[in-house]
C-alpha positions as CSV (number, residue, x, y, z in Angstrom):
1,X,0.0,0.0,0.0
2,X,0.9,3.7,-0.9
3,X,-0.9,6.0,1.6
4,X,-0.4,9.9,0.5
5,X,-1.2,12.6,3.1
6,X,-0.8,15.1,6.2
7,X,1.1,13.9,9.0
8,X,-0.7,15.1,12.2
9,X,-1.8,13.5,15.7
10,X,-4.9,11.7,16.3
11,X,-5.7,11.0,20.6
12,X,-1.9,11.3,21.0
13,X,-0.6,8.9,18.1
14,X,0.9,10.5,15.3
15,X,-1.7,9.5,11.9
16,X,-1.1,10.6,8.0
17,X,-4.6,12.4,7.2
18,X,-6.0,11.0,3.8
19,X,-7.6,13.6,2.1
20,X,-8.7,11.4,-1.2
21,X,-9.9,7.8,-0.2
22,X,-9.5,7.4,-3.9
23,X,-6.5,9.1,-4.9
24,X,-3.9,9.0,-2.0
25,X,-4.6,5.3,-1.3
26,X,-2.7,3.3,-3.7
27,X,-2.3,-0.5,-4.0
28,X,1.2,-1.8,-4.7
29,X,1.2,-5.2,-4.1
30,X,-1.9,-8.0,-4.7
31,X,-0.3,-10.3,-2.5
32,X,0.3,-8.3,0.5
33,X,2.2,-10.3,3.7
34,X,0.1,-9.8,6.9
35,X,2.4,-8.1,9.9
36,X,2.4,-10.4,13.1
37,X,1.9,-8.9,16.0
38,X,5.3,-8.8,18.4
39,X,5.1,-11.1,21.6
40,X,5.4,-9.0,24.8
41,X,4.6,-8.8,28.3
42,X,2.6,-6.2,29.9
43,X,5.4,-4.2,31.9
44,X,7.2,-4.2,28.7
45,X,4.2,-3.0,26.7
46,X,3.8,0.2,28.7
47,X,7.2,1.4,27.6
48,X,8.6,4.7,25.2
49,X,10.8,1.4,23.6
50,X,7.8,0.1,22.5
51,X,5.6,3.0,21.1
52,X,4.5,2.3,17.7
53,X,4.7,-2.0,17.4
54,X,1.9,-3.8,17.2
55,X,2.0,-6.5,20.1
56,X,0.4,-9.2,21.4
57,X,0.0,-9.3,25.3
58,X,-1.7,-11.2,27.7
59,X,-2.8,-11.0,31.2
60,X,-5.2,-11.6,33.9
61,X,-7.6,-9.0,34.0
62,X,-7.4,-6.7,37.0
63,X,-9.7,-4.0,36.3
64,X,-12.0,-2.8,33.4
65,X,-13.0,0.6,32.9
66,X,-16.3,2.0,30.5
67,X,-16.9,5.0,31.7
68,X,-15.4,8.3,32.3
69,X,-14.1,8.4,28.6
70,X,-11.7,5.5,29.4
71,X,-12.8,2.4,27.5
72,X,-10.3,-0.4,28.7
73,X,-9.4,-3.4,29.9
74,X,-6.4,-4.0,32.2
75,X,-3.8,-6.8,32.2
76,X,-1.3,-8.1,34.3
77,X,1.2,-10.8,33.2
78,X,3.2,-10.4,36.6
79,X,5.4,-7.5,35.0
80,X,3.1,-4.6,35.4
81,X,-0.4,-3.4,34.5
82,X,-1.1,-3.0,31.1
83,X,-4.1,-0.8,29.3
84,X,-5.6,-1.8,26.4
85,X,-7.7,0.3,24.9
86,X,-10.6,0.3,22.7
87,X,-12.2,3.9,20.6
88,X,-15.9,3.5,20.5
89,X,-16.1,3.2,16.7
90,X,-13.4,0.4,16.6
91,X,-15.4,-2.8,16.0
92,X,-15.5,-6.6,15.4
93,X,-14.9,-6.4,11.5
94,X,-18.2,-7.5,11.5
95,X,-21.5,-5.5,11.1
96,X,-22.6,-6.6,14.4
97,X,-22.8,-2.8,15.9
98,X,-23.1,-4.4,19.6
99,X,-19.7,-5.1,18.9
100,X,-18.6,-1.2,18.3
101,X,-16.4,-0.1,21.5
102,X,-17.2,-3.3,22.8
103,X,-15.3,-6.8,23.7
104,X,-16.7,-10.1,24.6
105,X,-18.9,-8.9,27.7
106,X,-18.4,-12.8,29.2
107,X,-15.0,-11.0,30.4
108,X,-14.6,-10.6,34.0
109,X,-11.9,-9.4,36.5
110,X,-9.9,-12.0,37.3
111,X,-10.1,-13.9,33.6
112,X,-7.0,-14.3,31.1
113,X,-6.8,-12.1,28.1
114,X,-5.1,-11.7,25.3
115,X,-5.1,-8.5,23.4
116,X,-3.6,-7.3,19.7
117,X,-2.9,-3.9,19.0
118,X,-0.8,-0.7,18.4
119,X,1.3,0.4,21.7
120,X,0.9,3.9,22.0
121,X,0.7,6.9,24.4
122,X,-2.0,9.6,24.9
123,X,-2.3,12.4,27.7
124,X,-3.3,9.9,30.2
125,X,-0.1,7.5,29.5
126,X,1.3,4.3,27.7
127,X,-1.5,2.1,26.2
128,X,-2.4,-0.6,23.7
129,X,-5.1,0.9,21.4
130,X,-6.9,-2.2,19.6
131,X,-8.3,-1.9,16.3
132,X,-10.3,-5.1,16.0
133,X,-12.2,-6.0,19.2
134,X,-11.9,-9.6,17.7
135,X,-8.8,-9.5,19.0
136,X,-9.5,-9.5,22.6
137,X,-9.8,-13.3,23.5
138,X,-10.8,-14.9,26.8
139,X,-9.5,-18.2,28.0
140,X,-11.8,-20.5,29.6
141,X,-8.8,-22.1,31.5
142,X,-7.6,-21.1,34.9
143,X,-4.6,-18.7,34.1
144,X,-1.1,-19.3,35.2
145,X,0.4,-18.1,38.1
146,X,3.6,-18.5,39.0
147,X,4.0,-19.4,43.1
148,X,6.2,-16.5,44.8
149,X,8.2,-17.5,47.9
150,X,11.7,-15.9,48.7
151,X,14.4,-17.9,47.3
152,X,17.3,-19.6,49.5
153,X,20.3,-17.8,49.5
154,X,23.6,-19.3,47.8
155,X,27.5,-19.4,48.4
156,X,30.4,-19.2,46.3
157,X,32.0,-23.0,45.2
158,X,28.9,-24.7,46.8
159,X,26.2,-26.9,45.1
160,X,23.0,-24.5,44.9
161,X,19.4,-26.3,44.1
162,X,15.7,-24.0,44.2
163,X,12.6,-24.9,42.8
164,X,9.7,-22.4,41.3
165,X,6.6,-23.4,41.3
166,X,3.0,-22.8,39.8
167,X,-0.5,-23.1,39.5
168,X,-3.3,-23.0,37.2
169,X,-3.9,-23.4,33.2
170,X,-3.2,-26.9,32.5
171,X,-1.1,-28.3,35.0
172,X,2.0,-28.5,32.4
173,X,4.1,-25.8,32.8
174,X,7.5,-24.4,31.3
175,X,9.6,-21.9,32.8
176,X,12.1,-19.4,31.5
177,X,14.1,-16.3,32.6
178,X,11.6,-13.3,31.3
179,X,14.6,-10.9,32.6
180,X,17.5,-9.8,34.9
181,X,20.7,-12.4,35.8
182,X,21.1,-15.2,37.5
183,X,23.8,-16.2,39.7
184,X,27.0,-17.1,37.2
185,X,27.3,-20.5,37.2
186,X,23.6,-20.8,37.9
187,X,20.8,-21.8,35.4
188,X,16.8,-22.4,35.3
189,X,15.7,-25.7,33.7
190,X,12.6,-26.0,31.5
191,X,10.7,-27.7,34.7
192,X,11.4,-24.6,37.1
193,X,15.2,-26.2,38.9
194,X,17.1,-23.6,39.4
195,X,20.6,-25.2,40.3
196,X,24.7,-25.0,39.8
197,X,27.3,-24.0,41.5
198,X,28.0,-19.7,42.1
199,X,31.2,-18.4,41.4
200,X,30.8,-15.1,42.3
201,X,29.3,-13.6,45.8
202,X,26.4,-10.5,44.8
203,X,22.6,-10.1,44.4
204,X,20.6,-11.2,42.2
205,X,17.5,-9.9,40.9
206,X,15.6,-11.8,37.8
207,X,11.9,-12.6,36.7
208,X,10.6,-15.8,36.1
209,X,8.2,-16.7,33.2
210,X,5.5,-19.7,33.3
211,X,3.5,-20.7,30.8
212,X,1.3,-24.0,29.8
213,X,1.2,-23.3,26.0
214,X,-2.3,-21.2,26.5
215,X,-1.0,-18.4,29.2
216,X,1.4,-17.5,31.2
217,X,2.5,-15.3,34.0
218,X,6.2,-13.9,35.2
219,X,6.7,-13.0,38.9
220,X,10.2,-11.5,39.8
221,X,12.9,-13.1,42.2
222,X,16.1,-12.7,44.0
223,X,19.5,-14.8,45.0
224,X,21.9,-13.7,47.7
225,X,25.0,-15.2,47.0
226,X,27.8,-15.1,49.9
227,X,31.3,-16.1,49.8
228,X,32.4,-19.6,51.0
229,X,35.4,-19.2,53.7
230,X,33.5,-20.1,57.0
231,X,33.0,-23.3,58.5
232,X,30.3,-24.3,61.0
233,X,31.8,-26.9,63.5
234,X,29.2,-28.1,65.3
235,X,27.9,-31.9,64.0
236,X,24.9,-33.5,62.9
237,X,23.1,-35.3,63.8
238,X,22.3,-32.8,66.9
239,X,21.5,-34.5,69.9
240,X,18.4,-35.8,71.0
241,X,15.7,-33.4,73.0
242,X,12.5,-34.9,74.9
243,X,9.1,-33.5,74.7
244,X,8.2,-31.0,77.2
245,X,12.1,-30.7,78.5
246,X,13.8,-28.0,78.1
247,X,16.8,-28.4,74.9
248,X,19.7,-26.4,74.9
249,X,22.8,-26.5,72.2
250,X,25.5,-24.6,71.3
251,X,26.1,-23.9,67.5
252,X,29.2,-23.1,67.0
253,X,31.4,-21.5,63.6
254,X,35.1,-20.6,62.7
255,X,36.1,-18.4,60.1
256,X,34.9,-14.8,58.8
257,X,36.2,-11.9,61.1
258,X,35.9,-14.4,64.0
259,X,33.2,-12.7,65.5
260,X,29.2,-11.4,65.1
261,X,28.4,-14.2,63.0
262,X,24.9,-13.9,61.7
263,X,22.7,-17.2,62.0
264,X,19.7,-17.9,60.4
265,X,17.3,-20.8,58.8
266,X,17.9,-21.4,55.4
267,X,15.6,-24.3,54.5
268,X,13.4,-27.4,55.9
269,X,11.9,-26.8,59.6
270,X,12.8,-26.9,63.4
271,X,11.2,-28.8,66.0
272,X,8.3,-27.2,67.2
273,X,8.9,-25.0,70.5
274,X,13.0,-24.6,69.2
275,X,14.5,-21.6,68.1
276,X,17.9,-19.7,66.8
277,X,19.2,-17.5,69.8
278,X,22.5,-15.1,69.2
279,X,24.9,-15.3,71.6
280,X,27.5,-12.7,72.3
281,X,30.3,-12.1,70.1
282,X,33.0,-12.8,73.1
283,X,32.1,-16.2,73.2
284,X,35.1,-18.0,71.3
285,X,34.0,-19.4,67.7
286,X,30.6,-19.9,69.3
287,X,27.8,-17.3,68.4
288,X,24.2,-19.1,68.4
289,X,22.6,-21.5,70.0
290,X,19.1,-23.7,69.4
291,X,17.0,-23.5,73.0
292,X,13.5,-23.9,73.7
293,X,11.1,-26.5,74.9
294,X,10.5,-28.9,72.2
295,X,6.6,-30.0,72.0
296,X,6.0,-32.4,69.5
297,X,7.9,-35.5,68.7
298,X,9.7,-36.6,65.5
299,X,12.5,-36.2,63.2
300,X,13.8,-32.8,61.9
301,X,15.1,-32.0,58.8
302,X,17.0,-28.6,58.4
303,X,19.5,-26.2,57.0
304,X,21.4,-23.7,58.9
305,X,23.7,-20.5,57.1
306,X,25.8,-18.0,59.0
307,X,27.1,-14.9,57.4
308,X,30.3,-13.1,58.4
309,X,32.4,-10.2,56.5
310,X,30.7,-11.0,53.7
311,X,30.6,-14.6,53.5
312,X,28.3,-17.7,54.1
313,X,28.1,-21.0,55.0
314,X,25.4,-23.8,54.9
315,X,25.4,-27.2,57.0
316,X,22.0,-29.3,57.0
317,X,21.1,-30.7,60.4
318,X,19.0,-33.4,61.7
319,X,17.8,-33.9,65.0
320,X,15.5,-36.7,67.2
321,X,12.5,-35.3,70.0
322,X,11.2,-38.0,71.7
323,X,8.4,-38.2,73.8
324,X,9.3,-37.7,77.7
325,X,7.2,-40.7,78.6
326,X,6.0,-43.7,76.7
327,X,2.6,-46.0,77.4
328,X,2.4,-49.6,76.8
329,X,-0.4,-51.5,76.3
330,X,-0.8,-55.6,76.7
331,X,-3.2,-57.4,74.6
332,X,-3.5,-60.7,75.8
333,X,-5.7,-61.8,73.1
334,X,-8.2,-63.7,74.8
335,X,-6.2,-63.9,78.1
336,X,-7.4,-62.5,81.4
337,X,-6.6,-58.5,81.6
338,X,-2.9,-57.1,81.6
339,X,-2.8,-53.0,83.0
340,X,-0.8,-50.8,80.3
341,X,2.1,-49.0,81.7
342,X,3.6,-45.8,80.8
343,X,7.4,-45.6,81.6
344,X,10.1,-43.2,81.0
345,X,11.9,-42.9,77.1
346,X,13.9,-45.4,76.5
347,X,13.7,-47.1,79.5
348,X,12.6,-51.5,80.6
349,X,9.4,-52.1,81.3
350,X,8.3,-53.9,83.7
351,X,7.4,-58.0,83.1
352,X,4.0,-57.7,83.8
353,X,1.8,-60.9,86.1
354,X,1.3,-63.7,83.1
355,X,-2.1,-63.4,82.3
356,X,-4.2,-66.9,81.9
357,X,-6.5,-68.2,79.2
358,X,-8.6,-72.1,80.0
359,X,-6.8,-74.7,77.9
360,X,-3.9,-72.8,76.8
361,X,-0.5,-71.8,78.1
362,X,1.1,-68.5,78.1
363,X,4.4,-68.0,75.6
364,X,5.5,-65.1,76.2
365,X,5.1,-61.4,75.5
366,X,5.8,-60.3,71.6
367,X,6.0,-57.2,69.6
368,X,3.4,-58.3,66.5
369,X,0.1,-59.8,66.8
370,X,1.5,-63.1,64.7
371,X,3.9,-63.4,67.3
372,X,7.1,-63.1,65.6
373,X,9.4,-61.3,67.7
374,X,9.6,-61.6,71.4
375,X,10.2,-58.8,73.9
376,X,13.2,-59.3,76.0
377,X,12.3,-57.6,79.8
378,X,15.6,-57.7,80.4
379,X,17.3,-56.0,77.6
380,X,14.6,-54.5,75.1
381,X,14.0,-50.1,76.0
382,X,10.5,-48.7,74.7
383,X,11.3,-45.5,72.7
384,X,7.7,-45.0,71.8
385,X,4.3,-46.1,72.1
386,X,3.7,-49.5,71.7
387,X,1.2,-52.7,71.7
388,X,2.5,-55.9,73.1
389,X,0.7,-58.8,72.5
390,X,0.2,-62.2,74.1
391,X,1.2,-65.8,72.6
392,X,-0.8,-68.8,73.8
393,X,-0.5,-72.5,72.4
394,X,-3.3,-75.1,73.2
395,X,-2.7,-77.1,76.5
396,X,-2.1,-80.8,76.2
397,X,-4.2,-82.9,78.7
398,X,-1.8,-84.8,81.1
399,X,-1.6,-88.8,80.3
400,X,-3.2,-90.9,82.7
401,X,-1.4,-94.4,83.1
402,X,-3.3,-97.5,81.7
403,X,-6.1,-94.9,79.8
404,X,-5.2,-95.5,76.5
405,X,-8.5,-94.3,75.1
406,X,-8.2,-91.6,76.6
407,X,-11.8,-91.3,78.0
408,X,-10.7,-90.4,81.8
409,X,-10.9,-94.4,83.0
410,X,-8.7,-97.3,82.9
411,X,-11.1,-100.2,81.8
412,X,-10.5,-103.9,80.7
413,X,-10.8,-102.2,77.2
414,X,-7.8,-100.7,78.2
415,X,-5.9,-103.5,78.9
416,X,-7.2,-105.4,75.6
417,X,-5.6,-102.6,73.8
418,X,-2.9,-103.2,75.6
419,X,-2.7,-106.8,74.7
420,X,-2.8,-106.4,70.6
421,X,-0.3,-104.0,71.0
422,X,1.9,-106.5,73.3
423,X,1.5,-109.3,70.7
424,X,1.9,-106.5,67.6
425,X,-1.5,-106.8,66.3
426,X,-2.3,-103.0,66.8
427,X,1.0,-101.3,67.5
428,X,0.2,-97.7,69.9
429,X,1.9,-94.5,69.4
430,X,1.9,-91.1,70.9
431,X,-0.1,-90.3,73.9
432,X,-1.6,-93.5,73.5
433,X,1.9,-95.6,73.9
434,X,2.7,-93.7,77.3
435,X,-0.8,-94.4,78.8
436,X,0.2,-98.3,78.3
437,X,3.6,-98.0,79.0
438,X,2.9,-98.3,82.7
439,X,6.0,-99.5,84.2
440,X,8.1,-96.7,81.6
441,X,10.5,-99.0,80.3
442,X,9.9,-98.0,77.1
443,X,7.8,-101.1,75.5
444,X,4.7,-102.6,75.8
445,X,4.9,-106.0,77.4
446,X,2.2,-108.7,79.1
447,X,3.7,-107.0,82.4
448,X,1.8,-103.8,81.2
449,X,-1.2,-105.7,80.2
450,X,-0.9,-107.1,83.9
451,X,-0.5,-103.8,85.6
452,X,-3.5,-102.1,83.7
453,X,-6.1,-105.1,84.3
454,X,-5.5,-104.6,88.0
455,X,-5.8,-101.3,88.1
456,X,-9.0,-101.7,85.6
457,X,-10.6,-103.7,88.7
458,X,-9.1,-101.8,91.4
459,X,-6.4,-103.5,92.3
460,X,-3.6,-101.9,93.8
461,X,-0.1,-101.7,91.8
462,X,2.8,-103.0,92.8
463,X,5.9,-100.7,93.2
């Protein structure tokens, strides 16, 4: 196109008045090549840089204005509010006149937009001024947002791992570095790891950009990085604490200027009721220390930094709290009742009073309800709440001599029984063989058969 006319200013944007539609408007080319609109955020839309592009932003709307002559819808990508704005005659390129001045009127504050149009300035600042209403699209989906949180801060020479986060759109998300610097030596995967090693101490300032493919959203971020020469002496693991007992340790560091070292939490969590406390600077290489009174048991996961002259150092910690006392309960699974005891951390217990249960016998006290692993009285501590639980086997009836049927009398039945198995007609075995076996040698003889017939009528046994 050839355009012939008088450049002047139109609402702030410089124009070329046409004065013959006809005349001053010339085609040059049939195939003309349409111009794509430039990619930008919304901070960087509501720049003098970018006066006179056409861009493409997008945004969750924050606010949307129609009267007062301002006819506009603002975005926010994460970089700054952007307006987009939209003349009253501009419409749909349709003939739809509802559409004149107008966008999709399903858009709400709080919705993703995306908007097309020439970046501009009037009186009342930088703006996007559309000029096709088409071009302002809602997305059905829940926009991005990228999760803010302050970032951990790093050291010179040592390992250094973050991760950014975000919600919203599709669950599939891919991050970038919208603007600033990261950390030399640093660098920010595709699935939001930021992680390397420093090699220079500063501060970092940089903006993060997450998108699923449909929107997206940039949030900004920072990264102290400190020098490396300190050491923190103290070990891990630190030692145990017990519940309601007051805990009290000395943290102590070398290195630096020797002296005001600066401790803080750096990652993970203390133990509820614990916290850092800064000791005076005149106490030799020792300049915190981690008192309280621990109130919930478990294991603690967590990193410590100190800073001094300009450097840092990081050491990750673990520590135990256990419970100040312990309750154990007995279940003697069937058995008469066994009282729980409660007993100090880590201390014996007590062998409870066997418990009894009719026709069975009492094994022993074990850890599992199967009855797999027995608890010693002797050696075995409790270091928390626990179940013990009862074994029992079945009681065997005690053998009466010459009652090898085992009916409760000895009977000339008895001592025919006796008699085939003397002869080896009908052989006897197991508790059967001991009731016949009267005079315990080990065999079944006539003697036997004797012995039982006389006690079958009464008769007295010989020794």
């Amino acid at each position: 196109m050839r355009v012939t006319g008088v450049v002047g200013q139109y609402e702030g944007d410089a124009q070329i008045h046409v004065i013959n539609e006809m005349t001053d408007v010339t085609m040059i080319d049939s195939m003309p090549v349409a111009v794509a609109p430039l990619p930008m955020s919304t901070g960087n839309s509501m720049t003098e840089a970018s006066e006179g592009w056409l861009v493409q932003v997008g945004g969750v709307v924050t606010a949307i204005a129609t009267t007062g002559g301002d006819n506009s819808l603002y975005l926010d990508d994460g970089t700054g509010v952007a307006k987009v704005y939209v003349n009253g005659y501009v419409g749909d390129g349709t003939d739809n006149p509802a559409m004149l001045g107008a966008w999709d009127p399903a858009i709400t504050i709080g919705d993703w937009v995306t908007a097309i149009g020439l970046a501009s300035q009037d009186a009342a600042g930088y703006r996007i001024r559309v000029r096709n209403t088409a071009e302002i699209v809602r997305s059905a989906a829940l926009p991005v947002s990228v999760i803010g949180r302050e970032l951990p801060a790093g050291a010179v020479d040592v390992a250094y791992t973050a991760r950014i986060g975000a919600t919203g759109g599709t669950g599939a998300y891919t991050f970038s570095l919208a603007s600033g610097t990261l950390p030399e030596g640093v660098s920010l995967g595709s699935d939001g790891v930021i992680s390397g090693v420093p090699v220079a101490a500063g501060s970092y300032a940089f903006a993060v950009r997450a998108t699923d493919g449909q929107t997206y959203n940039t949030k900004e971020f920072g990264i102290e990085v400190y020098g490396s020469h300190l050491a923190i002496t103290t070990a891990s693991p630190l030692p145990t604490g017990v519940v309601d007992t007051p805990y009290y340790q000395v943290l102590s560091a070398v290195g630096g200027n020797g002296m005001g070292y600066a401790w803080s939490l750096n990652g993970g969590t203390l133990p509820p009721g614990l916290s850092l406390h800064l000791l005076t600077p005149e106490v030799t290489a020792t300049t915190a220390a981690l008192q309280g009174t621990p109130t919930t048991a478990g294991t603690y996961s967590f990193t410590l930094m100190v800073t001094s002259a300009g450097q840092a150092v990081f050491k990750d910690f673990t520590m135990e709290i256990v419970p100040a006392t312990c309750t154990v309960t007995f279940d003697s699974q069937g058995g008469s009742a066994v009282a729980a005891q409660t007993v100090p951390y880590n201390s014996l217990l007590t062998k409870p009073e066997d418990p009894t249960k009719s026709d069975y016998v009492f094994g022993g006290w074990y850890r599992e309800a199967s009855c797999t692993t027995p608890w010693n009285f002797a050696t075995d501590k409790v270091t928390t709440d626990l179940t013990l639980y009862a074994k029992w086997t079945t009681a065997v009836p005690p053998v009466i001599p010459g009652d090898i049927d085992g009916d409760g009398h000895v009977t000339m039945l008895d001592a025919l029984m006796a008699a085939r198995a003397a002869v080896g007609i009908t052989p006897l075995t197991g508790s059967a063989f001991t009731a016949a076996d009267v005079n315990g040698d080990g065999v079944i003889t006539m003697l036997d058969v004797l012995l039982i017939a006389r006690m079958a009528v009464g008769m007295a046994i010989p020794d």
